[in-house]
Structures are given as C-alpha cells and as structure tokens.
C-alpha positions, 0 to 999 in steps of 0.5 A: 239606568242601572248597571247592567250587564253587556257581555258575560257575567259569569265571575272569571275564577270560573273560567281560567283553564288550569283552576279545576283543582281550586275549582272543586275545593271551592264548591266543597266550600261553598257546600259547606257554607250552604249546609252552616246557613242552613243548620246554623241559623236553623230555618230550613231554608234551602240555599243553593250554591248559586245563592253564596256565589250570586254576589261574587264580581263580575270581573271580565267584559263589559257592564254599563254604568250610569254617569261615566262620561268615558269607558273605565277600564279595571285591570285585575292582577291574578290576586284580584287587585284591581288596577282603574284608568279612566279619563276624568276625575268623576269617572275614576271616582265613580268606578273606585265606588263600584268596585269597592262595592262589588268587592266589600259592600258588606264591610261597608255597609256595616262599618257605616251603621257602627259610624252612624250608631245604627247597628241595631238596625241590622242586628238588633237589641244586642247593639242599642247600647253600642249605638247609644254611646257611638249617637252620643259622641255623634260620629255621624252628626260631625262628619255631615257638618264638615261635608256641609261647611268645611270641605273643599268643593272638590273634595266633595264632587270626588266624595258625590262620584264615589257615592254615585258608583257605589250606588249603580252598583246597588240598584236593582240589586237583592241583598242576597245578589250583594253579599251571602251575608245579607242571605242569612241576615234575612232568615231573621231580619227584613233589613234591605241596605240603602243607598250610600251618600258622601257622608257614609265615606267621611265618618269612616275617618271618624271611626279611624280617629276613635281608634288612634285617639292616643292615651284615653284608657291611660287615662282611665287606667291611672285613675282606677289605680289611685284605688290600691296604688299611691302615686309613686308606685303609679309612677313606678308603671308610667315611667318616663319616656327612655330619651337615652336609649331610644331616639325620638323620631326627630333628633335635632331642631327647635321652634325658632324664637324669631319665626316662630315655626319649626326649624330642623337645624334650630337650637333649641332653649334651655328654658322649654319645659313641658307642661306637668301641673296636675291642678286639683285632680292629682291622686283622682280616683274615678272609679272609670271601671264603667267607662272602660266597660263602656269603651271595652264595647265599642266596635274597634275596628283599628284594633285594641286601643293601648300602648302596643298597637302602632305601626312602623315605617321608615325611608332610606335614602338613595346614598345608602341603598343599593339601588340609589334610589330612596327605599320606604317601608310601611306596615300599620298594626291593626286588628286582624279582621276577615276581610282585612282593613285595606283594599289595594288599588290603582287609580290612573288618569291615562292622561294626567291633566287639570280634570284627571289629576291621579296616578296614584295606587296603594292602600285604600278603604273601603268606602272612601275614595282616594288612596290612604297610604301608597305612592303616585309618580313623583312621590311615596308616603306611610303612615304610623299613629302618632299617639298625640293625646287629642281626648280629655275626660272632663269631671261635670258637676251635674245640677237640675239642667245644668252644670257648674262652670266658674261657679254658674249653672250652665244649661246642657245643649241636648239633641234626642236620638232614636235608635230603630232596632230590629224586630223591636221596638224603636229607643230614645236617648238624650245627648247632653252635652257641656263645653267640655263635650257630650256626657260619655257617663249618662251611657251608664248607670253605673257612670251616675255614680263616677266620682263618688270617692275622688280625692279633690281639692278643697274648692271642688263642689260637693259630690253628692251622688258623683260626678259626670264625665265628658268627653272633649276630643278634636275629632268631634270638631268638623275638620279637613282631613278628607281634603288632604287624603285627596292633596296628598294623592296629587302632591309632586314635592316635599312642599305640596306634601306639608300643604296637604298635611296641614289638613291631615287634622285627626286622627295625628299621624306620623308621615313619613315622605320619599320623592323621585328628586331623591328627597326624603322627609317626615311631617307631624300634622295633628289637631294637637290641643293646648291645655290651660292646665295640666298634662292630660294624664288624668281626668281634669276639673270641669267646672272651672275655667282654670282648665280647658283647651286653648281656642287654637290648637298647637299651630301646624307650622310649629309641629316637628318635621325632618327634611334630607336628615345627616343620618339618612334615614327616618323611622317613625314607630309610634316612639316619641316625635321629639325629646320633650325637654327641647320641645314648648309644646306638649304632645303627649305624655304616652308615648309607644317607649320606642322598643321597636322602633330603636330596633329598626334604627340599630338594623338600618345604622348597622348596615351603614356603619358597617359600608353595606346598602341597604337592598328591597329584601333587607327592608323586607327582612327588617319587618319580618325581624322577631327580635325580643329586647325583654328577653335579651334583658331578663334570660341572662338574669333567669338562667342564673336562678337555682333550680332544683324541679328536674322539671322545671330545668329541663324548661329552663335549659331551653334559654341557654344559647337561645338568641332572642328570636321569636321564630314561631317553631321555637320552644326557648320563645315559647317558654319564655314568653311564658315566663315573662307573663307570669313575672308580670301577673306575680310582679304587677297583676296581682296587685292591681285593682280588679278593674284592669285585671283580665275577667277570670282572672281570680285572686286572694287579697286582704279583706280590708281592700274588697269585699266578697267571699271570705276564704275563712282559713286564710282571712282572704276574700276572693277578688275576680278581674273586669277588664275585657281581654284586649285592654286588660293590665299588665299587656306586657308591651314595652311600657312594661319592659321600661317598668321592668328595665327600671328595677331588674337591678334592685333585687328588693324592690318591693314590686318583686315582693309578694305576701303568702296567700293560701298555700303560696309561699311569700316572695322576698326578693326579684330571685324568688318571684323569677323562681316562681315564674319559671315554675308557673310558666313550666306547669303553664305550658305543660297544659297547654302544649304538652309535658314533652318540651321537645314538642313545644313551640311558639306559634302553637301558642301564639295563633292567629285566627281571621274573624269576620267582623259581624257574623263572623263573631256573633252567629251559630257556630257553624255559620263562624266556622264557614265564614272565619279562616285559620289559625295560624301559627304566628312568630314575632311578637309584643313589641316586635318589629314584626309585631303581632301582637298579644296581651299577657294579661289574658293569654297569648293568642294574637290580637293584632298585627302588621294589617298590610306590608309595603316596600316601596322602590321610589322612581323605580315603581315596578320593583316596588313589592306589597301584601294584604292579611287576607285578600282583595275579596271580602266574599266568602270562598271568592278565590280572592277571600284570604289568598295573600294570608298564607303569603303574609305568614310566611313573610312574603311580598308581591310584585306592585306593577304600577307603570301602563306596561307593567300592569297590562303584563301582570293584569289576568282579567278586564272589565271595561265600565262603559256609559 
C-alpha cells in the first residue's frame, strides 16, 4: 500500500496567517523558475506553478505509510526542522527515510549515483569518465561487501527501515511529484529514479572518506615539484609540523611499555622516533599532472581535498563555564553547496527501552540514518578530519597480464564495468587491480606514460613506456563505520563512547566528547596503516615487498585519547593529535599546521587565566573570530617598506592601526589579503612547475625548463598553468604561513628572489619582492573594486555564492540563476577560525566554509543553539530553501529545543505518520 494522503495535503507555508508578504515573493519565484525551465532548457514546455510546488512536503495531518507498527509524529519548528517520536527503532528509522525524502530526494538520488559511478545515467556522456574512475575505486562494490559480511545485524534492520521509508515515499510518485529537478531532467532524459536500498546509504560513507582521505594530492604535489625543485627547496614548502608554538591536540601521554595501550598520564620513550625512510622513491618524479586532473574531476562533495579544508570543535569543562555545565562547540568546514550537506533533526523514542533505544538529535545525511554529530540525553559529541594518511599511491610495473612483484609476474584480478549512459550508447571498462589496489592510471591516457622520468633506484625495473599507478586505501576495505554511527547515537559514558569509536574505522576523524556527569573527552579512531617502509610522503615502489602495509593497522587501543584533562578543555582542529617525536606510530606527515586551532586554544586560555567563564555567547563568538595570524606576521614588516607610488601608499596607509581582523566591511582586510596573494605568486607561484599553478595563470620562464612559444626578444617561453581552481598552489593556507614564517627574517633568502622577465625588473631581496606585492595587490584591487579605496572592502572580494550541486552547475543560465542563491559578502578567512575559505592561487572567491555551527549546552539541552548554511528544504523556493543562510552570514544561532516541552513550544507544524 502506498503512502498515501488522509487528511489535507496542501504544504502548510501556504496556510500560515501572517505569510502573505512571503507568500507572493514565493509565487514571483516560482514564475521565474517556470519561465528559466522553459527558455533555459528551451523545449517549450509550459510548467505551471503547480508543476515547481507538486514536490513541496506535505507537513500537517496525516499520511499513512506501509510497515509503521505505531503512529510517528514529525514535529517541524518554524525553519522546517523536523523533530520524530516514534515508539520502535523500525519505526524511527522508517520515517527518518521518509522525511529525508520528502525533503532531499534529489540530493540523494544524485549523490547515490556519484557513489555508485552512475552519473551518466542521469546526465549523460559528460559523466562516463567520472563514472569510470569512481567504478574503478568500487565505491559501490565495498560498500555492498560490508553490508553483506561486516555489519552488525542490527545495524542492518536500521539501514532496511530506513530504506523501507525512503521508499513508500517514492511509490506512485512521478519524478516531477519529487522534485522540480527531475521535471526538467526529463525535457532531455526519460530517467525515472529507483527504489532505494541499504547499500544506497552505506556508500555515502564512502564518499565521505574519499573526501577526508588525508594527504594524497600532497602526495601528487611533492612529486610534480621534483620536476623544477630540488628536495631542499621541497622541504623549504613542507616544513616541519610547528610543535612549539602550536599544541598538538593531546599534550601529554604515551603507549605504555607494559600494556601496551594508551596512556594519557604515560611518560613517553626517549628512544620513539617516527617513520622517515623514504626507500628507492625519494627525489620521485611522477609526472601525476593526469591524476590530479583525474582527481580535479571527481565530484567532492565535502569540499576541495587540501591542507585548508578541516573543522573545529572544542569542549570545555563545567569548572570554567558559566553555566557549570560542559560547553562543546562543532563547525566542520566543507564545500558550500545548495542544499547544504547536513539535514537537522530529532530522533526520539517516547520511551526509551530495549526496541527504542534513540533520543538523540542533531546532524544528520541525507540518505543515511542516524545522527552523525549531535547529542542524546547523556551525552554530546563533534566531529574534525583527523587528516590520518590512510591512501598510498603505489608505482606498478605493468607486463602482458601482470605486474612485477618480488620479481614474479602477478596476474591482475580484473572485473568488467558498464556504464549505461543516457541517450547514448552503454561503455565497458575493465578494472585492474593489484595487491596494492585498482590501477587509478588505466583511467588515463596520459597515466600510461606515469613514470616514464622517475629517478629510481638502481634495482627498479625497466620503465619502457612508465609505470602504472595504484591506489591502496582503507576504505576500499569493507569495515564497521556504520555500526558505530548508530553506537554512538546510544552511547551514555566515555566508555560506551570509545566502544562505539573502535568502529569509527574510515574516514579517521577527531571525537571530541562531553557528558551529563561532567566528563569531557577526546577519541582518535581510524583505520591508520602501518607501513613497511617509508612515510607515505611519496609514491613508494610497488614491486617489491619491501614496501607495503602491515596486515594490522595501527591497533585501536594504542591511538591517543584525553579524559578530564588539567587544562580543562580539548580543541581538535585538524592541527597535530600528538607531538610526533613521543609517539611509535606514524599518523601522518601532513598535518593542518595548527593556526586555527592555536588561536581557539589562546581564546578559551585567556578567558581562564584571566578569572573569566567561558558563556553559550563566548563560544559562539569564538567561531565567528576572523583573526588573521599572516597578517599579525607580515603588516609590521610591509609598513616598513619605502614607498614612493602616491598610489600605492595611499593602499598601504590602510595597514596602519588595522587590527588583524578580517570583518567583511573591512578595506585594510581587503588589501592585504591582496598583497599576501601576490607575495605568494612572486615568492612561490612562479617558480612552481605548471602542473600546480592555476589554469590561466601564464608566465615567462627560460626555455630550457619547457617548451612552447618563444618570446624572441627575451629568450622566454611561454608557460600556462593545469590545475584546477580549488587545488591549485600556493593556496595561501598556513602550510604557507609555516613556509613564510620560517624565513621572513632572512631578508635573502633565495625564495624572495626573482629573475627579470620581460620588462619586470629582477627581485633581490624579501624588501623588494614585498615592494612589488603591495604594488600589484594595489593596481589588483583597483580592477577589481575601484580606484577609490574608501570604497574597498573585504566581503566585496571574498563572495560566496550557494550552487545547486547538479543542475545548479551544469544547466542554462537561466535555469542556474533560479536554482543557485547569493552572493554574499563573507568576512573571515584562510585559516581562520571562522574559516571561509579561499585559494590565493586563483583568486578570493570562497570555496569552502563552516557547513553547520552548533554550541551545545550539555545537560542543559534546551539552552543549546545550532544553524545550517542553508535550510532543511532542498526544494527550490520552499520557504525552507536557504532560510537559515542570511542568519549564518551574520553569525547567528538558533535555539535547539530537544526536551518533549521545549519542542512541542517551539513545533509550528504536525504530521502524524500512521500505519
């Protein structure tokens, strides 16, 4: 039996008195994406306004739906959070599917094509290379593997209940009756979407670890310099991690020589020494420019994959707040995308027992069950990437069938693929794999030649025409992380919390833990391999055993934690877990370098040492803090430059007095995030090789370095950059401000120099490439925001702009102009704790942010306060569409009811599910 209506279907923004004003904006909308559907895809079609509001959620009365043992009632608040009570676990589950559809179907929908690698299904040709690379890492293929063999049987009854709602929803459904998207999809595709399955909902985890999969493109990057860089100048740009200056995230504790485990109050060895060989590889260069393209091309949903996407968090303790009570603040930095990432939501039993063991609420995905990061009635938990380096790229020496291994040809385990693609004809692909993992090259036809220049060792085989490239990586190893998704939403103690973590197994994230009993807490889980040999720093030699993984991965009880630490508080922000030195096991040699994570740690120690509380507003004022730790660094050393442009004084007057901030009315912010781009490009960019410079970006170099045309006056070639926006180097996050930091005393150091070229003339010490800076970045704004710098400002820069993920991006203009919001002008930025994010390579629009914001009152759950980018609807015009973004510029929080009272206070409308 379907679901099916019994009462008023009408979605209830219609009906509420006082709405007429919104009411009618609404309508003008929806006309507006009426006419951009039918001039944009241009088959003139005519769509009425009840075709674009036919999938809006029916949100008061009642709608019966097949398999509910009990009535469900879904209480919305006034932003369209919807808050479930329900009386069995099947039937919480159950309705979490069904809701998440009739809000996100098409998000979903999507996003389970991308994990599976069938995107071309709904869009066509243009996907069949993302598709081939995503079948070829068998995203898909995993995740059904682990459903079948590793989950816990519970687990999977929750994940079937979840599908079984996700489903009744769909049944009888049109795609148009789901979503305006698919109306438009079929102008130009007859594509009708499926029922979903629990495997739809498990390899979104996958996807979730592709995107927090640690230093892999600093892998690439490291590699592709060996082309113009010798290893000292690479070290010089990969410095070591700043220990002094930037606590790790655990300060003290060792794993004990008698137990072998953990230990926070353990001392640790003087003789523990990190993993450094580098083996036969060091000085590898790869000629990975296709891979990064490759990877340039997959769909990153999280957001781009480099040192300046992470995410903060941090607990403090009941001893140093104001309301006695432990505080835990959350805000993970992701892609900013329309609708956001996170879905908020309540999951209750009305009476928790053995068959209804939730009460929990917070975060969650749509298209997987559970809470993600949130709180139940006991205890409160957030999440950051780790950054555990959990992928390695393996060189393959490719003969007839095989590859060479310990000097024995090994035949590839291979698996055939099609990829049925719309209005086209089906694509078959084989997958070959090694016992490193699939070949990632053979997606490539420039990949067949990877390796072709490697400097090698002497025992390396005979590279003919290159080496392939594998790719090993934890994930493709079916593991338990959905089982713990659904442990911690029942956990009640720090012990039940660890238990549940142990299955956090990929991606590795940092947990941060508070409880009712005044405990707080910190968890590193992780999949975390144990190498053979070397650091993981650089593609490593894959026919021979030498290298390699150990069976067992770091063993979980030997992984850092912190219980009730002195200091009172814990700040996880992707800087280092652990001083490396006092720690056997190698994480990762890429740490986040710990700018904004320091700053958190200065904020809340201030507020200590000084006698104060730390308040619900201080913490939320602490996310909002735009603090620039570059600027603080170089404006003293730039306002002592000479400057005799009137000009580009006048621009350089604005530094003095400025206090760091980045406010998004601020011109001093403006212009000196202009000239630490420009230091960065004279300083770095220019002499990186073209495969990590921005596309566009142009310059002269010497021919004997390229190839290309031949500036006949100069003796220069011309030489244009590869690297798509997002990834492109310098970033400018603060691995760059450690570069910097490390030699902005050495006035000649030979990174500030650079030769004439054309008519520039040559740089010879740090004061002249500064001078230089400040010009560009002065004639730089000028283009950009005006000669008048009374009229400049940092958010007029630093914009951002909300994009549907699908047709948002790829559709008529008309269409991406109804279905995308903003911009918006933004303050923080790079490595700020309110860190929205931008790449100095290509310019300063923003590319990714805090995707959510939470402060959580622990015990005191009604005080506790949270915000989405957008809003709970990802239905274009719902009033729900983007309702929380202008609160979320601005900095604002809303109340988070939880408690029975508190929610039915703040609940506008009701649907009750019924059987």
């Amino acid at each position: 039996m379907p679901a099916n209506t019994t009462d008023s279907s009408a979605p209830s923004d219609a009906k509420k008195p006082g709405r007429k004003k919104k009411g009618r904006r609404v309508r003008l909308l929806l006309l507006v994406l009426v006419l951009a559907l039918v001039a944009g895809v241009g088959f003139g079609a005519y769509w009425s306004v009840s075709t674009v509001r036919a999938s809006y959620p029916q949100t008061t009365g009642t709608i019966t739906l097949e398999g509910l043992s009990g009535d469900v009632e879904v209480k919305r608040d006034a932003y369209g959070v919807p808050q479930l009570y329900a009386d069995t676990d099947a039937d919480l589950f159950r309705a979490q599917g069904f809701v998440h559809a009739q809000d996100r179907f098409w998000e979903m929908d999507v996003r389970r094509h991308m994990t599976a690698g069938r995107l071309s299904e709904m869009f066509g040709s243009g996907q069949v290379e993302t598709d081939a690379f995503l079948r070829t890492l068998g995203w898909r293929k995993v995740a059904q593997e682990e459903y079948d063999k590793v989950l816990d049987g519970e687990t999977k009854k929750n994940l079937q209940s979840y599908a079984d709602g996700v489903n009744a929803y769909l049944k009888g459904k049109e795609g148009r009756d789901i979503s305006v998207e698919y109306a438009a999809l079929g102008l130009t595709n007859d594509y009708k979407p499926g029922e979903w399955t629990p495997v739809d909902s498990v390899a979104w985890l996958k996807a979730m670890a592709w995107d927090l999969r640690g230093n892999m493109q600093d892998e690439i990057d490291r590699s592709l310099l060996t082309s113009r860089l010798d290893q000292a100048q690479i070290r010089d740009l990969y410095p070591d991690y700043p220990y002094k200056t930037h606590q790790p995230i655990v300060d003290r504790g060792a794993v004990s020589p008698v137990t072998g485990k953990f230990d926070p109050d353990a001392a640790p060895s003087d003789t523990i020494g990190s993993q450094t060989a580098q083996g036969a590889t060091e000085g590898l260069n790869t000629q990975l420019s296709a891979l990064a393209d490759t990877l340039d091309e997959i769909p990153a949903l999280l957001g781009p994959n480099g040192n300046g996407i992470g995410s903060n968090s941090w607990v403090v303790s009941g001893e140093h707040t104001t309301t006695g009570k432990a505080l835990l603040a959350n805000d993970p930095h992701l892609a900013p995308m329309l609708p956001s990432l996170w879905y908020q939501m309540g999951l209750h039993c009305r009476k928790v027992s053995k068959t209804c063991q939730y009460d929990t609420a917070g975060y969650t995905f749509s298209g997987m069950p559970g809470v993600v990061i949130g709180h139940n009635k006991d205890i409160a938990w957030g999440l950051t990437n780790l950054g555990a380096d959990v992928t390695d790229l393996f060189l393959e020496k490719v003969s007839g069938d095989g590859y060479l291994y310990d000097n024995k040809v090994k035949p590839f385990v291979t698996r055939e693929e099609t990829i049925k693609v719309a209005g086209g004809k089906d694509r078959k692909i084989t997958v070959r794999e090694t016992n490193n993992g699939p070949l990632v090259s053979d997606r490539s036809k420039e990949l067949d030649k990877v390796g072709q220049k490697a400097p090698v060792g002497n025992s390396a085989p005979d590279r003919a025409d290159g080496y392939a490239v594998a790719l090993k990586w934890t994930a493709l190893q079916p593991g338990k992380s959905m089982d713990a998704v659904f442990a911690i939403n029942r956990a009640k103690d720090f012990t039940t919390f660890r238990a549940a973590a142990k299955n956090f197994e990929v991606p590795s994230q940092n947990l941060i833990y508070a409880d009712t009993e005044g405990n707080i807490g910190y968890q590193a889980p992780g999949t975390i391999p144990v190498r053979l040999k070397g650091d993981g720093t650089l593609p490593s030699p894959g026919w021979t055993s030498e290298y390699g993984w150990k069976k067992e991965p770091v063993p979980f009880d030997e992984l850092p934690y912190e219980y009730n630490p002195e200091r009172g508080y814990i700040v996880t922000a992707n800087q280092a877990v652990i001083d490396q030195s006092k720690y056997p096991h190698l994480l990762t040699k890429d740490w986040g370098y710990g700018t904004r994570s320091q700053r958190i740690n200065d904020l809340i120690a201030q507020k200590i040492k000084g006698g104060e509380k730390v308040s619900t507003d201080d913490m939320q004022k602490m996310q909002m803090d735009n603090t620039s730790e570059i600027a603080a660094l170089l404006v003293p050393e730039l306002l002592k430059i000479n400057i005799s442009d009137p000009s580009v004084r006048e621009a350089q007057k604005l530094l003095e007095g400025w206090d760091y901030t980045q406010e998004p009315d601020s011109a001093a912010a403006a212009y000196f995030n202009g000239v630490w781009r420009n230091i960065l490009k004279l300083a770095f960019g220019n002499k990186l090789p073209k495969e990590l410079r921005v596309k566009g970006d142009c310059i002269n170099v010497p021919p004997a370095r390229n190839s290309g045309p031949v500036d006949q006056q100069h003796k220069l070639v011309r030489e244009c950059g590869q690297r798509d926006g997002d990834s492109a180097q310098p970033d400018g996050g603060d691995r760059w401000f450690q570069v910097v930091r490390d030699i902005v005393k050495d006035q000649e150091n030979e990174w500030w120099k650079a030769p004439s070229r054309g008519r520039e003339e040559a740089l010879e010490n740090r004061d002249d490439l500064f001078a230089r800076a400040l010009e560009d970045a002065r004639w730089e704004l000028t283009a950009k925001l005006g000669k008048d710098i009374s009229t400049w400002s940092w958010g007029r820069l630093h914009r951002l702009t909300l994009t549907n993920q699908t047709l948002g991006t790829e559709g008529p203009d008309l269409l991406k102009r109804a279905l995308n919001r903003g911009p918006w002008n933004l303050g923080g930025g790079e490595a700020a704790v309110n860190a929205t994010g931008w790449n100095a390579a290509s310019g300063y629009e923003v590319v990714w942010v805090p995707s959510m914001r939470m402060v959580v009152n622990v015990g005191d759950w009604d005080k506790s306060r949270w915000i989405n980018l957008t809003g709970a609807s990802g239905h274009a015009f719902n009033a729900h569409y983007t309702d929380q973004t202008d609160k979320w510029v601005n900095g604002e929080l809303l109340d988070w009811s939880f408690g029975t009272e508190a929610v039915g206070k703040s609940t506008v409308d009701t649907l009750t599910l019924k059987p």
